[in-house]
Backbone as numpy.savetxt, mean C-alpha at the origin, in Angstrom:
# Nx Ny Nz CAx CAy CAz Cx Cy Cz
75.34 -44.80 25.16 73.92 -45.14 25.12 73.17 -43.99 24.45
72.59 -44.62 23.66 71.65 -43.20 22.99 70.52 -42.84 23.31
70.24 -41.45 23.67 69.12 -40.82 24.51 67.97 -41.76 23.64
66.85 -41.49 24.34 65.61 -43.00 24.11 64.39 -41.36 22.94
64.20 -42.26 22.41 63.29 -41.73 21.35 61.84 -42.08 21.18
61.23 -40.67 21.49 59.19 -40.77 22.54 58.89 -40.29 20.52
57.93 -41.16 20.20 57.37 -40.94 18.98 55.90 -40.41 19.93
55.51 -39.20 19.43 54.11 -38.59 20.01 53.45 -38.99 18.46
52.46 -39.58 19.03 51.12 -39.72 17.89 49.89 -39.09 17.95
49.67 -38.66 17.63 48.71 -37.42 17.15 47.44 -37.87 16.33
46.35 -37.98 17.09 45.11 -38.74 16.20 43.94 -37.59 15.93
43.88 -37.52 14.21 43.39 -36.61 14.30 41.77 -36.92 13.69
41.07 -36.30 13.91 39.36 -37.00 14.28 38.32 -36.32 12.47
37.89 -37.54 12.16 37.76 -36.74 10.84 36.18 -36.90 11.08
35.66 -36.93 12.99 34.52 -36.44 13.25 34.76 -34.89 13.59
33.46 -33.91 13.40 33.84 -32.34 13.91 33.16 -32.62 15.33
33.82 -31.94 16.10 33.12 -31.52 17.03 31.79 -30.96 17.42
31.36 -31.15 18.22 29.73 -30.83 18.17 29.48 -29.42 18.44
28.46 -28.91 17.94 28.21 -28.04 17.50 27.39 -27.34 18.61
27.71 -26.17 19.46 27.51 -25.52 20.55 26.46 -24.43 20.49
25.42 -24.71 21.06 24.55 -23.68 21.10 24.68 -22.07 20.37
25.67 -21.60 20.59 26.31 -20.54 19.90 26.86 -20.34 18.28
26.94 -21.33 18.38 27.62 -21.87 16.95 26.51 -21.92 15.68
25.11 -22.91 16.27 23.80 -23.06 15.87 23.57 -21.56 15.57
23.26 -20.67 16.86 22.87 -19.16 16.51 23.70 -18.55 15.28
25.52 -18.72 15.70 25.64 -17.89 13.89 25.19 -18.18 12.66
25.09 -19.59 12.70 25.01 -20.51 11.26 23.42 -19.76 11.25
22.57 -20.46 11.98 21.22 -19.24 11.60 20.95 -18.29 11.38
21.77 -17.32 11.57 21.93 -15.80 11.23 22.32 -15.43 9.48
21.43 -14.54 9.08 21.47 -14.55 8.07 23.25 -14.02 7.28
23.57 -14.20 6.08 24.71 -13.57 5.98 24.82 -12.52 5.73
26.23 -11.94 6.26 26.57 -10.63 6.19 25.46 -9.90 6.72
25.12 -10.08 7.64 23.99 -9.30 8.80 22.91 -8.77 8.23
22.10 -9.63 7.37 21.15 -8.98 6.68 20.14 -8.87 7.71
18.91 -7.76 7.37 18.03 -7.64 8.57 16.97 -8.88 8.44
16.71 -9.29 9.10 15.22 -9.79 9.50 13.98 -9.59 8.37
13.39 -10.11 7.51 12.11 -9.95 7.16 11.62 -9.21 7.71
11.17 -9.84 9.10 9.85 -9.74 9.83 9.35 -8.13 10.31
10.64 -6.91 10.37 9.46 -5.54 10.41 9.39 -5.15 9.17
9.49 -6.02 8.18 9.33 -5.66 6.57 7.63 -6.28 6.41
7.61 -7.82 6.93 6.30 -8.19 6.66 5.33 -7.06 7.43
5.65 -6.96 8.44 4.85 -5.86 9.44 4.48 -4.83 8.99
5.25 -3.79 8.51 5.38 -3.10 7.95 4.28 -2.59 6.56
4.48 -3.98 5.70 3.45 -4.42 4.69 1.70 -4.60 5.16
1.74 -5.44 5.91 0.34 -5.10 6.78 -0.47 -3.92 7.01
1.01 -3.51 8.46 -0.02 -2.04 8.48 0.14 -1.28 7.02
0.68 -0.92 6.34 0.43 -0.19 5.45 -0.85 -0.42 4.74
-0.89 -1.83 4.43 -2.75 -2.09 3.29 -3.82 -1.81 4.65
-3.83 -2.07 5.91 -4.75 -1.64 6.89 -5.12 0.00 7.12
-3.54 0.66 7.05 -4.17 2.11 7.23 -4.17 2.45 6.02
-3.69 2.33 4.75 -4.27 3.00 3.60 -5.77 2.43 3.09
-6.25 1.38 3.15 -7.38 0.77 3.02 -8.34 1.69 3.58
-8.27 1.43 5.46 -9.07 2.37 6.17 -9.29 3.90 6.42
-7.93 4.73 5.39 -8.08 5.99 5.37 -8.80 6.49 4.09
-8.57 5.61 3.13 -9.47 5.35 2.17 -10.60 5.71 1.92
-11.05 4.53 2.83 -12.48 4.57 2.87 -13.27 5.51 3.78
-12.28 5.91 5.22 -12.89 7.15 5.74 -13.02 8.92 4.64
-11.95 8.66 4.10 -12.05 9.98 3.36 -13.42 9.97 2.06
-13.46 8.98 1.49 -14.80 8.82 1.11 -15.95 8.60 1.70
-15.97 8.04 2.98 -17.26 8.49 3.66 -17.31 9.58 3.79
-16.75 10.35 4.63 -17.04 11.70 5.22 -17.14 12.62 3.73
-16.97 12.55 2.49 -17.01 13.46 1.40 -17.95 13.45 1.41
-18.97 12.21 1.44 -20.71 12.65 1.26 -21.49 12.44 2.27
-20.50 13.44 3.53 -21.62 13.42 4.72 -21.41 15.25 4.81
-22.34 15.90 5.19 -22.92 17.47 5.69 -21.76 17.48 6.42
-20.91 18.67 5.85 -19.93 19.55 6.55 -20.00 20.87 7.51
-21.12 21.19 6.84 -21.59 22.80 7.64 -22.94 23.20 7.27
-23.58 23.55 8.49 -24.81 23.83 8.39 -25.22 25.56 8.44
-26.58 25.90 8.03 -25.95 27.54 8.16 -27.75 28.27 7.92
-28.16 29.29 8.34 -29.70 29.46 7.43 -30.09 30.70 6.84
-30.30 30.70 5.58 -30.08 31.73 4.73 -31.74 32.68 5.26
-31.31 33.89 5.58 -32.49 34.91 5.35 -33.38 35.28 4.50
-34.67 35.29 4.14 -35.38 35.53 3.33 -36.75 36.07 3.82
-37.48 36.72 3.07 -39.01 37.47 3.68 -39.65 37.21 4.64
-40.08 35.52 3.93 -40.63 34.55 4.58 -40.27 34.23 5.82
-39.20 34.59 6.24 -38.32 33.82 7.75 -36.85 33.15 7.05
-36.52 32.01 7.74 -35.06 31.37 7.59 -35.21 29.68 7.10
-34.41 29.68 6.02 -34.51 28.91 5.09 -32.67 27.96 5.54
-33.35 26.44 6.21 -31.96 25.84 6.54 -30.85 25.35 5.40
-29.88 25.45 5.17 -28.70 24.85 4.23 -27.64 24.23 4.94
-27.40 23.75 4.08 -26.25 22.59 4.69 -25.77 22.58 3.22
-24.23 22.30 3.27 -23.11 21.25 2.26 -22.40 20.25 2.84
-21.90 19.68 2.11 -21.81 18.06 2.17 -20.21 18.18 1.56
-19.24 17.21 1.64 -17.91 17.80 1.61 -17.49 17.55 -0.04
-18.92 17.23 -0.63 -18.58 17.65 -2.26 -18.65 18.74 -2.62
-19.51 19.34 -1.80 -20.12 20.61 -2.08 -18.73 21.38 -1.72
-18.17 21.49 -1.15 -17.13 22.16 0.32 -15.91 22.28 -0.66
-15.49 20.79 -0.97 -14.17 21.00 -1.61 -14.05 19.45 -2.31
-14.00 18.81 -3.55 -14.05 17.72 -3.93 -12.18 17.10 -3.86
-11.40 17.38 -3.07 -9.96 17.26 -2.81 -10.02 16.01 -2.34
-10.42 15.79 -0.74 -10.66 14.65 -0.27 -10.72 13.59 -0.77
-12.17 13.32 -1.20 -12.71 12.39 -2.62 -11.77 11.89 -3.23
-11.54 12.61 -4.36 -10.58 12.59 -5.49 -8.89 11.69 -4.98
-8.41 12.36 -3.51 -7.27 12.12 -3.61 -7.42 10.52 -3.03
-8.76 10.27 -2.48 -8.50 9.43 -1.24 -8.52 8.09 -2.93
-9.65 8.56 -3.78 -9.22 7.15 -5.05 -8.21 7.07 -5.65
-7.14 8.00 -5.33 -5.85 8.37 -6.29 -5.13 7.42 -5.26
-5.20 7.93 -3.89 -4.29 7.31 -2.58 -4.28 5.56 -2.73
-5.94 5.13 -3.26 -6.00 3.40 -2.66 -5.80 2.87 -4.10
-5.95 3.92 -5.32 -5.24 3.11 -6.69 -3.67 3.41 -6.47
-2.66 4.07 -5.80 -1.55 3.99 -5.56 -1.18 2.94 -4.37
-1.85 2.47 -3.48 -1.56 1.41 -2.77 -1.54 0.39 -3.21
-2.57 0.13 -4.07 -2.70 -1.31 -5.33 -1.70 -1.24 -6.07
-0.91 -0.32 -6.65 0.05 -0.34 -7.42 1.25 -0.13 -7.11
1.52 -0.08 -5.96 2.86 -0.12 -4.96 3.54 -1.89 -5.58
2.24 -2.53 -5.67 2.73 -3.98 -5.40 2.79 -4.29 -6.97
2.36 -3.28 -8.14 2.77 -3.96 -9.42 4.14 -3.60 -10.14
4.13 -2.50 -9.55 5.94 -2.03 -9.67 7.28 -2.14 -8.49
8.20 -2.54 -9.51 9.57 -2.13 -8.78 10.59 -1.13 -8.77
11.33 -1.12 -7.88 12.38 -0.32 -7.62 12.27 1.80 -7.70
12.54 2.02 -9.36 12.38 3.17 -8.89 10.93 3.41 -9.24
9.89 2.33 -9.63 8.42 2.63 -10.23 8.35 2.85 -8.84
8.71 1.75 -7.78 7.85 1.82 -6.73 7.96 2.95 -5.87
9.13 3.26 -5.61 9.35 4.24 -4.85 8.56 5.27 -5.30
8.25 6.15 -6.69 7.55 6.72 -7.41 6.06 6.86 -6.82
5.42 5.78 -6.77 4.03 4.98 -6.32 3.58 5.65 -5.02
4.53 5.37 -3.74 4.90 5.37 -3.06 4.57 6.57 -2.36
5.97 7.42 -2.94 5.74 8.92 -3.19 4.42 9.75 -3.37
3.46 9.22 -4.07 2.16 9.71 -4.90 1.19 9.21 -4.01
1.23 8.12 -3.14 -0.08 7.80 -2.14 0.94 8.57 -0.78
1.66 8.77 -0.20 2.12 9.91 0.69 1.74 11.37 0.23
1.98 11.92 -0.61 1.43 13.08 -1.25 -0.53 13.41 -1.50
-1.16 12.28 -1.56 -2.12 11.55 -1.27 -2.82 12.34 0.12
-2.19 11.72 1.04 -2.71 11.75 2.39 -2.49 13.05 3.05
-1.37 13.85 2.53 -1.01 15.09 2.66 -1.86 16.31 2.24
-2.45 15.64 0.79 -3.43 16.59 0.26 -4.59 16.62 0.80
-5.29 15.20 1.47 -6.39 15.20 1.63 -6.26 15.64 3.06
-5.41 15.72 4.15 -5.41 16.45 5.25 -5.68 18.16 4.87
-4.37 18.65 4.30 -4.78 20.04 3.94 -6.61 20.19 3.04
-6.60 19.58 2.38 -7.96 19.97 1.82 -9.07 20.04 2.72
-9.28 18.66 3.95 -10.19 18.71 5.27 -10.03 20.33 5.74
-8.60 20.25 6.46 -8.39 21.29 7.43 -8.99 22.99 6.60
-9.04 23.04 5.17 -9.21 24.50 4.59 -11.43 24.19 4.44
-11.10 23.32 4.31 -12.86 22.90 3.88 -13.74 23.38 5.01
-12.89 23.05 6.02 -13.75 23.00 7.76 -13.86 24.59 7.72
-12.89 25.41 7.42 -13.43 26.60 7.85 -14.20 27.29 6.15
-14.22 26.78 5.56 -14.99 27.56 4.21 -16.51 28.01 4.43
-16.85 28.63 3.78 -18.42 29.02 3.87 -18.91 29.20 2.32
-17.87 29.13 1.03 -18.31 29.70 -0.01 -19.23 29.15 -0.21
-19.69 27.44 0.13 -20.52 26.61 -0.54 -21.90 26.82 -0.16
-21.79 26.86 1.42 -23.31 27.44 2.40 -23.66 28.61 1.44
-22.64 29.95 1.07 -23.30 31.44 0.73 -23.93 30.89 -0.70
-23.34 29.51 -1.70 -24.07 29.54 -2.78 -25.09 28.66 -2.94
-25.23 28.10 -1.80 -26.32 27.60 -1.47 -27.48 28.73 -1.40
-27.63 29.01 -0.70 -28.13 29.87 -0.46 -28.71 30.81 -1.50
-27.11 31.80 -2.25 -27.82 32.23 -3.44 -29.07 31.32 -4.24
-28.90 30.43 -4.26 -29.84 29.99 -5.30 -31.03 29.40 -4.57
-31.36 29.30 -3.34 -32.46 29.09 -2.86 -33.27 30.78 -2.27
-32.85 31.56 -2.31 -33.46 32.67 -2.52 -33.72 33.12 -3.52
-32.88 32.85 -4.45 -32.57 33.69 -5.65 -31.57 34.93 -5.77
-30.93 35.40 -4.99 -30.41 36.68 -4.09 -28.72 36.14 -4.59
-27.92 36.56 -5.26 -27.07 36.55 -5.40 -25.55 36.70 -4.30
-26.55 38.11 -3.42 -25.60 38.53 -2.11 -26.67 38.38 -0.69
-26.87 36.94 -1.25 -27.24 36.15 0.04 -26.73 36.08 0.70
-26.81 36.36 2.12 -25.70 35.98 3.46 -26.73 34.51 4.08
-25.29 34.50 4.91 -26.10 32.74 5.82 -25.57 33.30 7.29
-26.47 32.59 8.35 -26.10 33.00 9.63 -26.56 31.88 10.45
-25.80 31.46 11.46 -25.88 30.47 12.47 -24.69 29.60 11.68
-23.61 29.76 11.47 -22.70 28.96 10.45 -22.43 28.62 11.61
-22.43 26.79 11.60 -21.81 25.54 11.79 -21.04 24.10 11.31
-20.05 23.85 11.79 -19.11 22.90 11.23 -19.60 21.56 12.21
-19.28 20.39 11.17 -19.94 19.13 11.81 -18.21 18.37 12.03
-18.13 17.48 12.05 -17.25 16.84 12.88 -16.71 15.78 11.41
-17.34 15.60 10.44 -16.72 14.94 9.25 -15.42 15.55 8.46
-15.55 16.73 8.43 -13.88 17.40 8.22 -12.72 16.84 8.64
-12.61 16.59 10.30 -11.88 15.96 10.93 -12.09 14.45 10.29
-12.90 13.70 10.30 -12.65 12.65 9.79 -11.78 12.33 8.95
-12.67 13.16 7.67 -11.20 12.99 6.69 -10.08 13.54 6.82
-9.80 14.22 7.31 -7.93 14.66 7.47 -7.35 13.59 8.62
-8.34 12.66 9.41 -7.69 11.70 9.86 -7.52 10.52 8.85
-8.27 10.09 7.81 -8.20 9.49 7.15 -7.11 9.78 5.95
-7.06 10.94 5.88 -5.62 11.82 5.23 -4.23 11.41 6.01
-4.27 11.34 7.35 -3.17 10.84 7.77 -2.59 9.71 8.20
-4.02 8.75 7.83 -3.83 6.79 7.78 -3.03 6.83 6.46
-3.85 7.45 5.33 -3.22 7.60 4.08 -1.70 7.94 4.09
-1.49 8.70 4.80 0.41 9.51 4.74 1.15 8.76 5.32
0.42 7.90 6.74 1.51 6.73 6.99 1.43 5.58 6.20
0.73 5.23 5.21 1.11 4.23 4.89 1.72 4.70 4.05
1.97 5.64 2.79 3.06 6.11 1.89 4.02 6.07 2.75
4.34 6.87 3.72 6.00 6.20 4.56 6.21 5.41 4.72
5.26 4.22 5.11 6.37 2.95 5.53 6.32 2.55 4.20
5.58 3.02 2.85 5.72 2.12 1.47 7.06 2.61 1.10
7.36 4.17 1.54 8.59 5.08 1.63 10.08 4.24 2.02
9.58 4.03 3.01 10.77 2.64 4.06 11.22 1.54 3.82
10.12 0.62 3.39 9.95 -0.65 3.76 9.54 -1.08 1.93
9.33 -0.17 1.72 8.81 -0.82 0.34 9.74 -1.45 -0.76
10.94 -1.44 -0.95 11.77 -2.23 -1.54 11.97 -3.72 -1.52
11.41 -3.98 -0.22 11.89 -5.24 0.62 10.51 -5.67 0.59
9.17 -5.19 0.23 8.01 -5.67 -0.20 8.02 -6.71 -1.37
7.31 -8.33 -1.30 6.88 -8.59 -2.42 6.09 -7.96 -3.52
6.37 -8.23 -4.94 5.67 -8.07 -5.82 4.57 -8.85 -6.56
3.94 -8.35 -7.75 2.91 -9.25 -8.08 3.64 -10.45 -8.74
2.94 -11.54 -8.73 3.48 -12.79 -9.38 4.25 -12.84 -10.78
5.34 -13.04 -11.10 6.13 -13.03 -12.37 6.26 -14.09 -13.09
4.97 -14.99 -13.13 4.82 -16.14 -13.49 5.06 -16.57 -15.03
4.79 -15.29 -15.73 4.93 -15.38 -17.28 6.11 -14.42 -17.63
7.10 -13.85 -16.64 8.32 -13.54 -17.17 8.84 -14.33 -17.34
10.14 -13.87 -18.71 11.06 -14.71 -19.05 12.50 -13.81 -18.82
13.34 -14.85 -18.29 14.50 -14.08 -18.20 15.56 -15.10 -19.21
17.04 -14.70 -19.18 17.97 -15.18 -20.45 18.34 -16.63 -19.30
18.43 -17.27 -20.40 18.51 -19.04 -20.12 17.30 -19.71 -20.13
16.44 -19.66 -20.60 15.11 -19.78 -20.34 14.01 -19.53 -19.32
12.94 -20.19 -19.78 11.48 -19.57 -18.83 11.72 -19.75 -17.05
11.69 -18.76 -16.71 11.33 -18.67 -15.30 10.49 -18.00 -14.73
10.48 -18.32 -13.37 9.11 -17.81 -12.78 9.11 -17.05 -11.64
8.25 -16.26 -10.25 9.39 -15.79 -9.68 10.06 -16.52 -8.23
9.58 -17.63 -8.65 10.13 -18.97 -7.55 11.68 -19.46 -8.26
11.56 -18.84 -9.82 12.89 -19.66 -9.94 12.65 -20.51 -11.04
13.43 -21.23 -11.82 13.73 -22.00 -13.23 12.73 -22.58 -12.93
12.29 -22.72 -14.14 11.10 -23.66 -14.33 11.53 -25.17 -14.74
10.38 -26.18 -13.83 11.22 -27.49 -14.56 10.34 -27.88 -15.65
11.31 -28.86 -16.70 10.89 -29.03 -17.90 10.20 -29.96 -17.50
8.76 -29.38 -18.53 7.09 -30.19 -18.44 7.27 -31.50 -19.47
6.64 -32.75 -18.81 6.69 -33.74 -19.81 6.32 -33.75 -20.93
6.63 -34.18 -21.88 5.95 -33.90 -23.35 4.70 -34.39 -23.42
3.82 -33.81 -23.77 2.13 -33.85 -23.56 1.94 -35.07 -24.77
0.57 -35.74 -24.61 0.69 -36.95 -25.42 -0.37 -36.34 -26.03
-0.42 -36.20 -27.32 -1.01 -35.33 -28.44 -2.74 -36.13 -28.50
-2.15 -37.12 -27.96 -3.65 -38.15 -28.37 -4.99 -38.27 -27.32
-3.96 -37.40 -26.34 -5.03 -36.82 -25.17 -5.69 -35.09 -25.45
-6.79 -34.97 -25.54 -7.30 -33.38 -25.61 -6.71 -32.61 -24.61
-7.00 -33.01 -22.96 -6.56 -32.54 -21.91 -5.27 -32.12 -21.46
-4.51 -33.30 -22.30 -3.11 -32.97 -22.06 -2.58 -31.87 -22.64
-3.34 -31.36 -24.42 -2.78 -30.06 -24.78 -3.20 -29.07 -24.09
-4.64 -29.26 -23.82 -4.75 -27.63 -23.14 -4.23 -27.64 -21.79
-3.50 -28.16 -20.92 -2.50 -28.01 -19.94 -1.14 -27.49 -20.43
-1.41 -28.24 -21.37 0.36 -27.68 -21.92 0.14 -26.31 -22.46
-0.88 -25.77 -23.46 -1.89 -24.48 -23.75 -1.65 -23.48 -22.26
-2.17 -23.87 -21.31 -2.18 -22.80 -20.27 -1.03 -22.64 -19.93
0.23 -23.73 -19.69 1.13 -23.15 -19.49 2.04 -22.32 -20.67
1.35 -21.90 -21.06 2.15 -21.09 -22.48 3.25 -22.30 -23.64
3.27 -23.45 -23.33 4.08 -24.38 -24.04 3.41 -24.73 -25.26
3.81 -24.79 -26.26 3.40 -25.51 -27.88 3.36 -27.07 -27.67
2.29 -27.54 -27.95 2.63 -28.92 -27.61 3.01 -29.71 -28.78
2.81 -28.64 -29.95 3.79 -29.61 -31.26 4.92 -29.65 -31.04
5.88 -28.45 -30.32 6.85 -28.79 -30.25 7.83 -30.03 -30.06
C-alpha cells in the first residue's frame, strides 16, 4: 500500500494587508530622515520680525538726545545736548546696511546667501559696539559747546547719558540674531520667485516645467498681449 499523499495548497492573496498605524507613520516620514520644514519656516519669521524691529529701533534712537551736559560761560550755564548723530553715526548707517541685507538674504543663494547673511550679523555686532562706546563719549557735548561759546577749550559739566544708547545696542542685538538664524536656517529658506528663469530642456519656473500655452489666436488683440506677458512670441 502506498503511503497516502496530503497536496498542501497555499493561497496566496494578491490583496496586501492592511496597513497598520505604524506603517502609515513611516510612509509619512520624509525620506532618508530629512528634517521637518517647520523650525526652518519658524526660523524665517522670527528672523524678518527681529531684524525688521531692530532696524527700526536703531534708527529711532539715532535721532533721539544721547547726553545732556552745560557748557560754562560769563553769562551763567548754557544747556547742550547730542543726539546719537551727533555721538557716533555707526548705529544709523549699520542698522540701513543690516535691513538692506535682510531683504537680500531672500534674492540670493547658496554661497551669495550665506555671504548676506554674514554682513546683517556683522550688522548687529557693529551697531551694539558703536551704542555701548557712544554711551560713554563726551567729544560731541565738548564740541558742542565749543561753538556755542566760541571757546575752543570749552569744558561741559553735569554730563548725562539718556537711556537711547541702550536702545540701540538692543536693537543691535535683534539685528545679530536674526543674521544667525539667516546663519542656520538660511539655506533651507525660500527664495525670490524664478519665474523668468530658464533652465536646459526648456522654460521653467520655480514650481517646475512649464506647460505648453495654447497657441494664441492672432485675430484676438488680448490673446497676444497674454501671450506678450508671458514672454512667448505669438508669431511663433
Amino acid at each position: 500500500m502506498h503511503p497516502a499523499t496530503y497536496a498542501i495548497v497555499v493561497r496566496v492573496s494578491a490583496v496586501p494587508p492592511p496597513r497598520t498605524d505604524a506603517a502609515e507613520t513611516d510612509a509619512a516620514a520624509p525620506a532618508g530622515g530629512a528634517p521637518s520644514a517647520k523650525p526652518a519656516r519658524r526660523a524665517l519669521a522670527f528672523a524678518l520680525l527681529l531684524g525688521a524691529l531692530g532696524a527700526a529701533l536703531a534708527l529711532l534712537s539715532s535721532g533721539r538726545t544721547w547726553a545732556t551736559a552745560t557748557a560754562v560761560v560769563a553769562q551763567g550755564e548754557l544747556p547742550q545736548k547730542a543726539s546719537g548723530q551727533d555721538v557716533t553715526g555707526v548705529p544709523g548707517a549699520l542698522a540701513v546696511v543690516g535691513l538692506a541685507a535682510l531683504v537680500a538674504v531672500f534674492a540670493v543663494r547658496g554661497a551669495g546667501r550665506t555671504a548676506v547673511s554674514g554682513l546683517l550679523t556683522l550688522s548687529g555686532a557693529g551697531i551694539v559696539l558703536g551704542a555701548l562706546l557712544g554711551n560713554a563719549d563726551t567729544a560731541a557735548l565738548k564740541a558742542k559747546a565749543a561753538t556755542a561759546t566760541g571757546m575752543s577749550d570749552a569744558g561741559v559739566h553735569h554730563v548725562a547719558h539718556t537711556a537711547w544708547p541702550w536702545v540701540a545696542a538692543g536693537g543691535g542685538v535683534l539685528l545679530l540674531a536674526a543674521g544667525v538664524l539667516a546663519l542656520v536656517y538660511g539655506r533651507r529658506w525660500p527664495a525670490m520667485s524664478g519665474r523668468y528663469e530658464r533652465a536646459a530642456g526648456g522654460p521653467r519656473t520655480a514650481r517646475g516645467p512649464r506647460r505648453a500655452a495654447a497657441k494664441p489666436d492672432l485675430d484676438r488683440p488680448e490673446e497676444i498681449w497674454k501671450s506678450l506677458d508671458r514672454g512667448e512670441d505669438p508669431t511663433a
